[in-house]
Biopython code that builds the backbone (N, CA, C, O; Angstrom):
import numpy as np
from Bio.PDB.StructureBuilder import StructureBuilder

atoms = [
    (1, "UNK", "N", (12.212, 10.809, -36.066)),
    (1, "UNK", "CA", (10.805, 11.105, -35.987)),
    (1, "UNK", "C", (10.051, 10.109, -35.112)),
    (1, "UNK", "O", (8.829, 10.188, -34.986)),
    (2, "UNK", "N", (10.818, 9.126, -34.479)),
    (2, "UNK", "CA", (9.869, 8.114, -33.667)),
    (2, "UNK", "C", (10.200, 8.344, -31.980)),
    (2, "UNK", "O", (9.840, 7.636, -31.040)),
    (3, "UNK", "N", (10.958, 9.510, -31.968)),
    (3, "UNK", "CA", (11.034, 10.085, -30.410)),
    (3, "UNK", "C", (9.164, 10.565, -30.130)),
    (3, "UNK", "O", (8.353, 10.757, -31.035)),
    (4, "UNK", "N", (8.871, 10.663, -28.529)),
    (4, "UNK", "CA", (7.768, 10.909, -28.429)),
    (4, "UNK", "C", (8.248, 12.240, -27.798)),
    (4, "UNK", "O", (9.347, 12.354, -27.254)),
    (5, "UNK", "N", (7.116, 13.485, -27.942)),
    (5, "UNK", "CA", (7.388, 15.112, -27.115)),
    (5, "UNK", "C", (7.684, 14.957, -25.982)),
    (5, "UNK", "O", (7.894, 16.106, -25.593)),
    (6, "UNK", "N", (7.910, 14.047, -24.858)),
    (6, "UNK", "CA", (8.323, 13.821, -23.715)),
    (6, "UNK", "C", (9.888, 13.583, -23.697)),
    (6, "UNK", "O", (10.591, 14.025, -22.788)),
    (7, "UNK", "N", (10.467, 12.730, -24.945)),
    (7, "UNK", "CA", (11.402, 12.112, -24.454)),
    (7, "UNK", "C", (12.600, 13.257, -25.203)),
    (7, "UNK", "O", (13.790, 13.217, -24.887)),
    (8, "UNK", "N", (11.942, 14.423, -26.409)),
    (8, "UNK", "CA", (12.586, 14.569, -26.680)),
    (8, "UNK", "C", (12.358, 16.639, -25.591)),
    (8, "UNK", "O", (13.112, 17.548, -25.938)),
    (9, "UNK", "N", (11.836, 16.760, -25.036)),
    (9, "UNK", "CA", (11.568, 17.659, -23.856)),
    (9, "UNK", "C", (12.596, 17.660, -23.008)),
    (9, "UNK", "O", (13.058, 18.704, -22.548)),
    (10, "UNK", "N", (13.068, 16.428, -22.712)),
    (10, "UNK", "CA", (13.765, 15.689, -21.289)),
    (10, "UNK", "C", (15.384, 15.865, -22.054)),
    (10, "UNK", "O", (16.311, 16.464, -21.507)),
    (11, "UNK", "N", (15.476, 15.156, -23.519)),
    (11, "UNK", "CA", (16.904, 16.265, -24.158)),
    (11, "UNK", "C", (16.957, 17.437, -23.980)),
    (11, "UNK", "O", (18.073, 17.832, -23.643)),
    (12, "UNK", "N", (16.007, 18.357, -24.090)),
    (12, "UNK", "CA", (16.228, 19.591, -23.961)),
    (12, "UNK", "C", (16.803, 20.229, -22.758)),
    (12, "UNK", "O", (17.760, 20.949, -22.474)),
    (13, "UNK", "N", (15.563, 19.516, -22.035)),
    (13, "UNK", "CA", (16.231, 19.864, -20.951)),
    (13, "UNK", "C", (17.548, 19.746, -19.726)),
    (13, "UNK", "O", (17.784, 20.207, -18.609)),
    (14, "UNK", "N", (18.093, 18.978, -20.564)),
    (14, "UNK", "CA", (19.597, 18.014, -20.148)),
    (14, "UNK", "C", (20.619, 18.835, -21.021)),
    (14, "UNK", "O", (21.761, 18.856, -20.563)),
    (15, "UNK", "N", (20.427, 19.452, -22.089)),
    (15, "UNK", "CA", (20.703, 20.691, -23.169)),
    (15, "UNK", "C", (21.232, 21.299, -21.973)),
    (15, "UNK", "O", (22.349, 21.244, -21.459)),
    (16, "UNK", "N", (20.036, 21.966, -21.611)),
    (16, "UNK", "CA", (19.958, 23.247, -21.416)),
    (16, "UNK", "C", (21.012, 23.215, -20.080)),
    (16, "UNK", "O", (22.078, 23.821, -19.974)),
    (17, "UNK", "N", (20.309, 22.234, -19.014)),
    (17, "UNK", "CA", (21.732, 22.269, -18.206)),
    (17, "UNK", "C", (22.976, 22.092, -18.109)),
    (17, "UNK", "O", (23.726, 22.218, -17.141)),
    (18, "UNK", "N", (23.324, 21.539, -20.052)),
    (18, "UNK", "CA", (24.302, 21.668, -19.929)),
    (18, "UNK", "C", (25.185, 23.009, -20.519)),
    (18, "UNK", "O", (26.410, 23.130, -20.509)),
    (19, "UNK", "N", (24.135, 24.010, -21.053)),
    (19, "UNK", "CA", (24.559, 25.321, -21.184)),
    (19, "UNK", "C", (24.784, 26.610, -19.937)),
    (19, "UNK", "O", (25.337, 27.708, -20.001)),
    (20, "UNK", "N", (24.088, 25.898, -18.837)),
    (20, "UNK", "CA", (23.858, 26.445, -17.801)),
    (20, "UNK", "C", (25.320, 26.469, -17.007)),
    (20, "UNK", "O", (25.778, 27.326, -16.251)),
    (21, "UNK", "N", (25.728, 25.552, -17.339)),
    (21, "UNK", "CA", (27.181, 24.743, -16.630)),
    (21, "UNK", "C", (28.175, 26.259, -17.318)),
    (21, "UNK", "O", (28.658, 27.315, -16.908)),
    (22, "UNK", "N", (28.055, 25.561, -18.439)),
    (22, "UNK", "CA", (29.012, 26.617, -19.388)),
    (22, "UNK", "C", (29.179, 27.999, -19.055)),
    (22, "UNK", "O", (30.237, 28.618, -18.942)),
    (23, "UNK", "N", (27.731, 28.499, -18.879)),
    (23, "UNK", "CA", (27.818, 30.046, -18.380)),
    (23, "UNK", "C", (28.202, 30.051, -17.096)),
    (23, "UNK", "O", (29.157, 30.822, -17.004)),
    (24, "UNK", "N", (27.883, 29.481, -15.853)),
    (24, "UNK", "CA", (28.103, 29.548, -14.879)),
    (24, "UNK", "C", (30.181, 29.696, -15.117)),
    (24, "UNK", "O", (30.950, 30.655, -15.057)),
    (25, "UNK", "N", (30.357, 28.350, -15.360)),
    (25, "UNK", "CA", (32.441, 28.366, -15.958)),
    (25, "UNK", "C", (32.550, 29.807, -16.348)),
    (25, "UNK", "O", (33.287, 30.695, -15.922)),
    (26, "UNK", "N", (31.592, 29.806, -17.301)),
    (26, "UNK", "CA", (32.578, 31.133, -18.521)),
    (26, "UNK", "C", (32.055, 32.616, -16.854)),
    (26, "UNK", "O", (33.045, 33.177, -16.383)),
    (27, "UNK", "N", (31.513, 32.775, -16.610)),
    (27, "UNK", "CA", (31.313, 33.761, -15.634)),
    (27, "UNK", "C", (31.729, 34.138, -14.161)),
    (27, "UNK", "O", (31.833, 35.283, -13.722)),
    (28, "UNK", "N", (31.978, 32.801, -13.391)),
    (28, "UNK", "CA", (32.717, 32.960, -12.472)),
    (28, "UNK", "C", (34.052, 32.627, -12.162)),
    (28, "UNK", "O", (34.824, 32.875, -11.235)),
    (29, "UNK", "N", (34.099, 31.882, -13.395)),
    (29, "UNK", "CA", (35.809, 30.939, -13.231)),
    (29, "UNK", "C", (36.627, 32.028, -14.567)),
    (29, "UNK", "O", (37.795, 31.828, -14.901)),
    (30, "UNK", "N", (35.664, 33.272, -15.261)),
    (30, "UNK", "CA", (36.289, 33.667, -16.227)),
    (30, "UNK", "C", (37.437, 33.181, -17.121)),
    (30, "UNK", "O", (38.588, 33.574, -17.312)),
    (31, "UNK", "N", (36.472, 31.890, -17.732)),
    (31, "UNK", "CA", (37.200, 31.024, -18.943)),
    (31, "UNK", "C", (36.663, 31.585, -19.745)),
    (31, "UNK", "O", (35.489, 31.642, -19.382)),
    (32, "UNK", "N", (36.787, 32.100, -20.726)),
    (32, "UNK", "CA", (36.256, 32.709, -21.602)),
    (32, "UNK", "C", (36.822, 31.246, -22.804)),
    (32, "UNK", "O", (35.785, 31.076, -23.445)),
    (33, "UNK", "N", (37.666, 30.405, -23.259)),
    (33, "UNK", "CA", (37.840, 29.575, -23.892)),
    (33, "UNK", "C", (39.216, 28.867, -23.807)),
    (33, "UNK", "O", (40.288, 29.323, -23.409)),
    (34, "UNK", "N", (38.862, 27.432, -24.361)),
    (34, "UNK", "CA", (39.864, 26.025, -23.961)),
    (34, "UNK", "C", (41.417, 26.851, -24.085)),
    (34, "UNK", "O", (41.701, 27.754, -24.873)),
    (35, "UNK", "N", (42.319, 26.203, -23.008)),
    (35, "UNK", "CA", (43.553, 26.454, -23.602)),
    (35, "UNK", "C", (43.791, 25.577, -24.504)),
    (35, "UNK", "O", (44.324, 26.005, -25.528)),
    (36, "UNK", "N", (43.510, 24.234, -24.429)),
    (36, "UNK", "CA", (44.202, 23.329, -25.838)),
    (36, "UNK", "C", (42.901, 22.765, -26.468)),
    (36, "UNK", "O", (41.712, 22.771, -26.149)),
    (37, "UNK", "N", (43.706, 22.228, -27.599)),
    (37, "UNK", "CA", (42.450, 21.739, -28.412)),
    (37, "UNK", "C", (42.595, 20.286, -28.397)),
    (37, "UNK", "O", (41.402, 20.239, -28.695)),
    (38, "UNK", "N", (42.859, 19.318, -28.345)),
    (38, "UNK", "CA", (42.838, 18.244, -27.861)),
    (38, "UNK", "C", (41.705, 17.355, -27.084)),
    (38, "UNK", "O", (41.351, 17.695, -25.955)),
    (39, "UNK", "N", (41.390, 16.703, -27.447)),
    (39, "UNK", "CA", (40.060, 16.472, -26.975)),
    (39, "UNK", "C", (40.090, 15.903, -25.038)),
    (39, "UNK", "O", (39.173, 15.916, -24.218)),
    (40, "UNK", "N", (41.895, 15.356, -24.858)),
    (40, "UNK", "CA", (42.350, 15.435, -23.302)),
    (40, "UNK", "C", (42.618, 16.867, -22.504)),
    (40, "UNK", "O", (42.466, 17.160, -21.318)),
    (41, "UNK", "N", (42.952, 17.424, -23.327)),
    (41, "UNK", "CA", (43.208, 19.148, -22.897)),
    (41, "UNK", "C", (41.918, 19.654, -22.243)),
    (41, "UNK", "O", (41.838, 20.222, -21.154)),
    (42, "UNK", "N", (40.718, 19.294, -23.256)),
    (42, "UNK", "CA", (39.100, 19.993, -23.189)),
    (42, "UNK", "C", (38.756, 19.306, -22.009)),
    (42, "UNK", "O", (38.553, 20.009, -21.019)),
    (43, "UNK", "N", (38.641, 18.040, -21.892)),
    (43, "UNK", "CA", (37.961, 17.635, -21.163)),
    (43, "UNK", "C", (38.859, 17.410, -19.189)),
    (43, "UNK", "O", (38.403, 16.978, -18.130)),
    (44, "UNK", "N", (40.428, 18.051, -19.645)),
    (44, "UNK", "CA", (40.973, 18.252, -18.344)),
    (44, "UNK", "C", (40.816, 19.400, -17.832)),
    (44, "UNK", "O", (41.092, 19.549, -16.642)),
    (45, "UNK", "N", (40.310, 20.546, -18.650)),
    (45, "UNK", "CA", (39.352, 21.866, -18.482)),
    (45, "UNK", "C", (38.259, 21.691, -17.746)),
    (45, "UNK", "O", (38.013, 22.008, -16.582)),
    (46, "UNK", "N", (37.602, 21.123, -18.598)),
    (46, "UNK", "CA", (36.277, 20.779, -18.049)),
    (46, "UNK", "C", (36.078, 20.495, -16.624)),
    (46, "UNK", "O", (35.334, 21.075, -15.832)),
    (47, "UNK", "N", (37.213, 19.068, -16.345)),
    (47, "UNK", "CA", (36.864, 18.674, -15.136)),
    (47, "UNK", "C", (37.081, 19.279, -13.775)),
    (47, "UNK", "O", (36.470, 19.265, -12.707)),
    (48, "UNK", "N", (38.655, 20.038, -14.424)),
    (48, "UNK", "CA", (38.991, 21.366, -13.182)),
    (48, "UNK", "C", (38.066, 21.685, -12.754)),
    (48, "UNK", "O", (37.669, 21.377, -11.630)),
    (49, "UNK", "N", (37.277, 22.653, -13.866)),
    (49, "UNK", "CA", (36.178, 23.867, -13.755)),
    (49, "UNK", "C", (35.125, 23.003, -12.826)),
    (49, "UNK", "O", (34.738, 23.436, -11.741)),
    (50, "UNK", "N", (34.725, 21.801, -13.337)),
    (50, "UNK", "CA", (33.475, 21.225, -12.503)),
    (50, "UNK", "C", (34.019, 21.173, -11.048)),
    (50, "UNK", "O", (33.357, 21.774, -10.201)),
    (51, "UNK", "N", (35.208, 20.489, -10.639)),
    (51, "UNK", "CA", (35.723, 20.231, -9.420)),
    (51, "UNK", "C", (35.542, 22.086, -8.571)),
    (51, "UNK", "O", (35.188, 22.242, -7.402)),
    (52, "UNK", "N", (35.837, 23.060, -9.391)),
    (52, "UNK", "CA", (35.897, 23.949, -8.505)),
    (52, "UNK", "C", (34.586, 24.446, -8.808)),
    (52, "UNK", "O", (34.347, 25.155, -7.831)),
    (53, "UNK", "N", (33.510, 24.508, -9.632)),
    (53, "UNK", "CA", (32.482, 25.010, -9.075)),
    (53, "UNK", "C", (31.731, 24.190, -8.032)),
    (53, "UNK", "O", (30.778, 24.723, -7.463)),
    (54, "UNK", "N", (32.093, 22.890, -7.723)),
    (54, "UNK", "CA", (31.857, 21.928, -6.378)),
    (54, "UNK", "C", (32.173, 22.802, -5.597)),
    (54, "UNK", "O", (31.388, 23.568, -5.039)),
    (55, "UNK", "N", (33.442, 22.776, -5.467)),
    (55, "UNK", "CA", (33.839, 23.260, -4.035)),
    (55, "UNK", "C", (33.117, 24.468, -4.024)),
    (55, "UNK", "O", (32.372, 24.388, -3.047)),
    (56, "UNK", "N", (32.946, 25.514, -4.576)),
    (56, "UNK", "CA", (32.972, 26.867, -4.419)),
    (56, "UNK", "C", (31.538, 27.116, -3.410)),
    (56, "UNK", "O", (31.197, 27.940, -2.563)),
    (57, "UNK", "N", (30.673, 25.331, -4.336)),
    (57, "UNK", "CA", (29.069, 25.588, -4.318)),
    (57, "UNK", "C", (29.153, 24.960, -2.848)),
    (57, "UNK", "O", (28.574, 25.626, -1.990)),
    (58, "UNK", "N", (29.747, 23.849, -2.442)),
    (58, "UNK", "CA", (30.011, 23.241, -0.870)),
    (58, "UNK", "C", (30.864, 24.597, 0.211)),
    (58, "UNK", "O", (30.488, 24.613, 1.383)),
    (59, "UNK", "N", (31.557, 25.273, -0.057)),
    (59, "UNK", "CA", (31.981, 26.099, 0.357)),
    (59, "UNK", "C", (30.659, 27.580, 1.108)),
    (59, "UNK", "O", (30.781, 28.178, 2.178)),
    (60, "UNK", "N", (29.568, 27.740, 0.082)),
    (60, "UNK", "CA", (28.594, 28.602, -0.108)),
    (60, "UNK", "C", (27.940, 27.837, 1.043)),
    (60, "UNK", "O", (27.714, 28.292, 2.165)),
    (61, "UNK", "N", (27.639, 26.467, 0.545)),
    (61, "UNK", "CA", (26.440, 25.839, 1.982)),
    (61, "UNK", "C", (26.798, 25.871, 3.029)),
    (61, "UNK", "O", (25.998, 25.851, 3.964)),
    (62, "UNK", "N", (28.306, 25.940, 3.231)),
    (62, "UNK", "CA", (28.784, 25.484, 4.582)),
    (62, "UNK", "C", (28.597, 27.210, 5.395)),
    (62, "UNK", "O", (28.149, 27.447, 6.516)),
    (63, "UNK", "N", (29.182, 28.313, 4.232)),
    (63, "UNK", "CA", (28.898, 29.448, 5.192)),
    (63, "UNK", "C", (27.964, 30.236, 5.441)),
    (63, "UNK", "O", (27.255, 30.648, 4.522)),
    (64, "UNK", "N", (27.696, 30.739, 7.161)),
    (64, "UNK", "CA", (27.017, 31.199, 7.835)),
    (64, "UNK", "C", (26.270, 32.637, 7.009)),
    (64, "UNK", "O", (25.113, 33.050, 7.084)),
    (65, "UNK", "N", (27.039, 32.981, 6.498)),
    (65, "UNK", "CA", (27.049, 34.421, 5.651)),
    (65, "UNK", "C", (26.267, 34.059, 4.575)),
    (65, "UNK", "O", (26.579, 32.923, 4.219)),
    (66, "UNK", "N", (24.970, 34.755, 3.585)),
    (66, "UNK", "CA", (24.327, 34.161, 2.695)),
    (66, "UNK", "C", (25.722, 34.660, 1.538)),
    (66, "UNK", "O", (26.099, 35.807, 1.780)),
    (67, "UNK", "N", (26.311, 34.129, 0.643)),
    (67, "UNK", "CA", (26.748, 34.710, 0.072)),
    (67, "UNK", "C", (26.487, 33.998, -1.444)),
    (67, "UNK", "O", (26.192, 32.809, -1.570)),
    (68, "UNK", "N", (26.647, 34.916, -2.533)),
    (68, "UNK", "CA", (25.961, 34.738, -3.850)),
    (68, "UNK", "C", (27.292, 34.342, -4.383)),
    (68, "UNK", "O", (28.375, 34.911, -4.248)),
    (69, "UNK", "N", (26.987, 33.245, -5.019)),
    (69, "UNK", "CA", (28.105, 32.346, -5.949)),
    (69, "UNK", "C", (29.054, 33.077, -6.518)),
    (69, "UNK", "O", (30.126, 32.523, -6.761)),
    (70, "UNK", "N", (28.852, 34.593, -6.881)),
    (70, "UNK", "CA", (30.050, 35.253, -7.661)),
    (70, "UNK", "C", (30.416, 36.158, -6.789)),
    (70, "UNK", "O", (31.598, 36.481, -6.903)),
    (71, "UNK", "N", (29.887, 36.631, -6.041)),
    (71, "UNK", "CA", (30.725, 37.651, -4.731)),
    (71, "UNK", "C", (31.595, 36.066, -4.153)),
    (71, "UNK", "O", (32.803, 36.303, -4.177)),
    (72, "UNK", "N", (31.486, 35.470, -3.957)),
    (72, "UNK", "CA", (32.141, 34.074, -2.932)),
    (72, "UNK", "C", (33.723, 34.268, -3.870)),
    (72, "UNK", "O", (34.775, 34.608, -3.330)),
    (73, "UNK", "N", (33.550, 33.920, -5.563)),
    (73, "UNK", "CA", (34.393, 33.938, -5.935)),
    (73, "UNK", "C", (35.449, 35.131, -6.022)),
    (73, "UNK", "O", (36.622, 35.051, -5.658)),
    (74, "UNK", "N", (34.842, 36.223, -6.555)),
    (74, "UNK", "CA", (35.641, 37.521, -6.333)),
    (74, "UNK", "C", (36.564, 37.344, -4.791)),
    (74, "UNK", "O", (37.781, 37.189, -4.686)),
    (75, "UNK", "N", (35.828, 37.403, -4.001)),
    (75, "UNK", "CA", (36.176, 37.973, -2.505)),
    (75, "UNK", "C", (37.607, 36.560, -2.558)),
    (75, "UNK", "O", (38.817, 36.780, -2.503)),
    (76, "UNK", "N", (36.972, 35.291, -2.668)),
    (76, "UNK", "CA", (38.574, 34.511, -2.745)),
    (76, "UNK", "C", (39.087, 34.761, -3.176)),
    (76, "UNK", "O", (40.171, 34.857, -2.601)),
    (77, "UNK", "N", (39.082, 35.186, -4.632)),
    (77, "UNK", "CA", (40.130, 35.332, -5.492)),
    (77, "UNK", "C", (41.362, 36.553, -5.194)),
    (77, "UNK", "O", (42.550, 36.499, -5.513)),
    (78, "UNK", "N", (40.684, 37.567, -4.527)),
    (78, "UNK", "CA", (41.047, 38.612, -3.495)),
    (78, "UNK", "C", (42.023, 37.956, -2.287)),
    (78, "UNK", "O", (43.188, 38.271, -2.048)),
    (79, "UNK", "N", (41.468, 37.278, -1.823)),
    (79, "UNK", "CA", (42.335, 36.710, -0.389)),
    (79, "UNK", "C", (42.810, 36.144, -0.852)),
    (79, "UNK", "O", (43.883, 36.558, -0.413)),
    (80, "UNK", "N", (43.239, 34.991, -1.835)),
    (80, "UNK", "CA", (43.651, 33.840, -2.005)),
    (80, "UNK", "C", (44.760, 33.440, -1.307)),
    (80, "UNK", "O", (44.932, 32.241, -1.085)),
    (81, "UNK", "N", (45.735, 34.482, -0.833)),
    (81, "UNK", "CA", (47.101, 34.079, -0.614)),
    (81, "UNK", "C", (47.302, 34.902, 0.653)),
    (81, "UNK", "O", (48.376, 34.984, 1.249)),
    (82, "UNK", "N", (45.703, 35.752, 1.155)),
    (82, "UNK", "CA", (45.986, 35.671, 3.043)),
    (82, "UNK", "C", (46.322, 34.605, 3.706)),
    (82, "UNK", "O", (46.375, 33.547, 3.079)),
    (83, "UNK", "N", (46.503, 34.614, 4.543)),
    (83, "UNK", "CA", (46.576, 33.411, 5.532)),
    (83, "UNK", "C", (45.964, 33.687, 6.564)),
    (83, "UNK", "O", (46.420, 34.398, 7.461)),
    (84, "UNK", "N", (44.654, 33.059, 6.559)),
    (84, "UNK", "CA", (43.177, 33.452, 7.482)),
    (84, "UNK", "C", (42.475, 31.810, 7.478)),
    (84, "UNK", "O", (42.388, 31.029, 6.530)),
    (85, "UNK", "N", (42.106, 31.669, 8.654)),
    (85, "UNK", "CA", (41.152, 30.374, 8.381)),
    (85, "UNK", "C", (39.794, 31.102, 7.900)),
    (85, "UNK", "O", (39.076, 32.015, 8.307)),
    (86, "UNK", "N", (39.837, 30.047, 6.623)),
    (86, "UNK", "CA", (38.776, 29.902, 5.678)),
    (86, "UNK", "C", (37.038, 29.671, 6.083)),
    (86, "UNK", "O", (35.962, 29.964, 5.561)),
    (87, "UNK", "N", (37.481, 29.008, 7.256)),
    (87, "UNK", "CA", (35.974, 28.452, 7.996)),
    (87, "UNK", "C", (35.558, 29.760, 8.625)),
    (87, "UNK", "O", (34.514, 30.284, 8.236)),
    (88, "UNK", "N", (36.520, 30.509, 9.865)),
    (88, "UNK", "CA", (36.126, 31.892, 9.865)),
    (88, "UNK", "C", (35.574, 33.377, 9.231)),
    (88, "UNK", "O", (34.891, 34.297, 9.682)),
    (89, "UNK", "N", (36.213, 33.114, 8.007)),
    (89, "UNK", "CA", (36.350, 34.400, 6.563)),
    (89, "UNK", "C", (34.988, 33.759, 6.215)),
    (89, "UNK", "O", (34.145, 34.656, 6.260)),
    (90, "UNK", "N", (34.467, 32.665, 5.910)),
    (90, "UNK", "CA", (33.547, 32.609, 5.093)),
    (90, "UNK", "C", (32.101, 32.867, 6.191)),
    (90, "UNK", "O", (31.079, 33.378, 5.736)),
    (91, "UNK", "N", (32.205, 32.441, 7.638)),
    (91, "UNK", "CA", (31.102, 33.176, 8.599)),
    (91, "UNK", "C", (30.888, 34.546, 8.359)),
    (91, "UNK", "O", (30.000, 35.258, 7.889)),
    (92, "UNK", "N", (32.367, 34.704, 9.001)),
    (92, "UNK", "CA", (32.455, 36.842, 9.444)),
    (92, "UNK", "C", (33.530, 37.627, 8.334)),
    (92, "UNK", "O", (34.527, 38.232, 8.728)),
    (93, "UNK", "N", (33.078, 37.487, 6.616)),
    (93, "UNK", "CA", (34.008, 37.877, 5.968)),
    (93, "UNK", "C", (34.430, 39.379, 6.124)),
    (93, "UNK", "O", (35.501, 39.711, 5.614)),
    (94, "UNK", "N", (33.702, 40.287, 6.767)),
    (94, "UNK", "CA", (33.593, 41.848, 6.843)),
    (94, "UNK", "C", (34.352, 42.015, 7.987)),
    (94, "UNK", "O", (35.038, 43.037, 7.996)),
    (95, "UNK", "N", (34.422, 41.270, 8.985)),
    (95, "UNK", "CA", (35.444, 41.218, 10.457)),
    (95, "UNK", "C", (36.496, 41.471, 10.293)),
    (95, "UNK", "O", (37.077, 40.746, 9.485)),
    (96, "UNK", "N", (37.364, 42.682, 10.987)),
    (96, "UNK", "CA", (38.560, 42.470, 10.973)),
    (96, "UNK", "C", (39.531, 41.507, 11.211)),
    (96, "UNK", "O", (39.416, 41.254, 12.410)),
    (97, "UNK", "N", (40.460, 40.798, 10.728)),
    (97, "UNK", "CA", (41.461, 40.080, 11.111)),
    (97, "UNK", "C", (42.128, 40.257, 12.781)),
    (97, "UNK", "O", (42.507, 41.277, 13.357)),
    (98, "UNK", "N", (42.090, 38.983, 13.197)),
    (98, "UNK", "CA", (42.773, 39.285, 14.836)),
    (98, "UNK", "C", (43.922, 39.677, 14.663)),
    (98, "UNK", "O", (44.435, 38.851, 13.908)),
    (99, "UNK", "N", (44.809, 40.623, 14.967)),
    (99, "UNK", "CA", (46.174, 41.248, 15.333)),
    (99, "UNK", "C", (46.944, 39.913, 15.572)),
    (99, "UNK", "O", (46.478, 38.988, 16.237)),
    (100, "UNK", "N", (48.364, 39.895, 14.872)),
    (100, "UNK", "CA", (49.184, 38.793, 15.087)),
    (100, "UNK", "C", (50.432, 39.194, 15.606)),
    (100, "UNK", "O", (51.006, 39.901, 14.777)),
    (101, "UNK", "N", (51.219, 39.003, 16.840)),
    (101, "UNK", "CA", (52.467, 39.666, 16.799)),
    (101, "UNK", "C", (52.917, 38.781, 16.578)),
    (101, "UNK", "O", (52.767, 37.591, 16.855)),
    (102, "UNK", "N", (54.126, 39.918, 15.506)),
    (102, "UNK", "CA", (55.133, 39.736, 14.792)),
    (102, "UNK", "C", (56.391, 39.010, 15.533)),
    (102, "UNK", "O", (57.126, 39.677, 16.261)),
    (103, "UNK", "N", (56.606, 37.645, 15.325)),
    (103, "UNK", "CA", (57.946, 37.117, 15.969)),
    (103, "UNK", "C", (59.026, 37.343, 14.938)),
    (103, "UNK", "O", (58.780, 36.741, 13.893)),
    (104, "UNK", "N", (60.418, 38.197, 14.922)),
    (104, "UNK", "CA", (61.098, 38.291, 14.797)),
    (104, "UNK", "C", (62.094, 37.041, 15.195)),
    (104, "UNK", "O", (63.101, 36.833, 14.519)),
    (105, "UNK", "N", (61.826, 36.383, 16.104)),
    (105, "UNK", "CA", (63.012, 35.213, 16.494)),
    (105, "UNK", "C", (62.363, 33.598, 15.420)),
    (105, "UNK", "O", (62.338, 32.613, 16.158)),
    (106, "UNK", "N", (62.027, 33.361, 14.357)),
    (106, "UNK", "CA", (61.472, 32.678, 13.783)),
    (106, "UNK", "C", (62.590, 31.365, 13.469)),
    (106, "UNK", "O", (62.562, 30.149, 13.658)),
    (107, "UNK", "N", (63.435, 32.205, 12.966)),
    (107, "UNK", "CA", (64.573, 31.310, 12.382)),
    (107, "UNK", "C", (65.761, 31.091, 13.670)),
    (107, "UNK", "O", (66.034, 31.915, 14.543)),
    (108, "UNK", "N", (66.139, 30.218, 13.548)),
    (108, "UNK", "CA", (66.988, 29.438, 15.004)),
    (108, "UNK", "C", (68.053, 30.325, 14.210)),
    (108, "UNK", "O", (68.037, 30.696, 13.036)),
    (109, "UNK", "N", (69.492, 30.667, 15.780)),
    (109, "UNK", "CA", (70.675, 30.877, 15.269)),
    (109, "UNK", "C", (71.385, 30.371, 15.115)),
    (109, "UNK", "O", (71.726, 29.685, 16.079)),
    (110, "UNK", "N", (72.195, 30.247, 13.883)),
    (110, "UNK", "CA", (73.332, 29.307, 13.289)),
    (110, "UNK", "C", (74.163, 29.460, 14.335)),
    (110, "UNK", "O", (74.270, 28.463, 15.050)),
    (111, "UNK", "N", (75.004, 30.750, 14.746)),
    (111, "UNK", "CA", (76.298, 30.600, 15.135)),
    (111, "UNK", "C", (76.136, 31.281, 16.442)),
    (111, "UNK", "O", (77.099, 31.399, 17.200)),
]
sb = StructureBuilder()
sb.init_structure("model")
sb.init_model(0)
sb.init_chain("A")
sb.init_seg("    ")
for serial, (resi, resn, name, xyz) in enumerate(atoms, 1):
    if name == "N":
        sb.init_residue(resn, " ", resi, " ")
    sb.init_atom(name, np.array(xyz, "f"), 0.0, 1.0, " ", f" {name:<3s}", serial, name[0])
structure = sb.get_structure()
């Protein structure tokens, strides 16, 4: 009872961003909940999730394209395992891919 309405406003609001965090995880990283219970398990969750909503959010500033935090994720999660430069896809993601010919002579001959 000896907090003043300012100081205890400024909890709230440190609360709240930290519920903000949570939904953002539980919605684009679709965690819906911890794999372990361990209080090292939770908080090696945690830090993943923060590390990649970094990137995802540095990823967003860097591209040319306005793109909204959960289309960014879908659309990677989609490519993940093209092999496209990333700096390009995230300018001109709707662009077709440049045509690659196919080398057949890749592997040297043994004999």
């Amino acid at each position: 009872m000896t907090w003043t309405a300012n100081t205890i406003s400024e909890l709230y609001k440190s609360r709240w961003q930290i519920e903000i965090f949570f939904r953002e995880i539980k919605q684009n990283l679709h965690i819906k909940s911890f794999v372990g219970t361990t209080e090292n398990a939770v908080m090696i969750q945690i830090w993943t999730a923060l590390i990649t909503i970094l990137i995802l959010k540095a990823l967003k500033a860097m591209a040319k394209y306005k793109w909204h935090l959960s289309n960014l994720v879908a659309f990677i999660r989609l490519n993940i395992f093209v092999k496209i430069s990333l700096q390009e896809w995230l300018e001109k993601p709707f662009d077709e891919p440049p045509k690659v010919k196919p080398n057949f002579y890749v592997q040297g001959i043994l004999f």
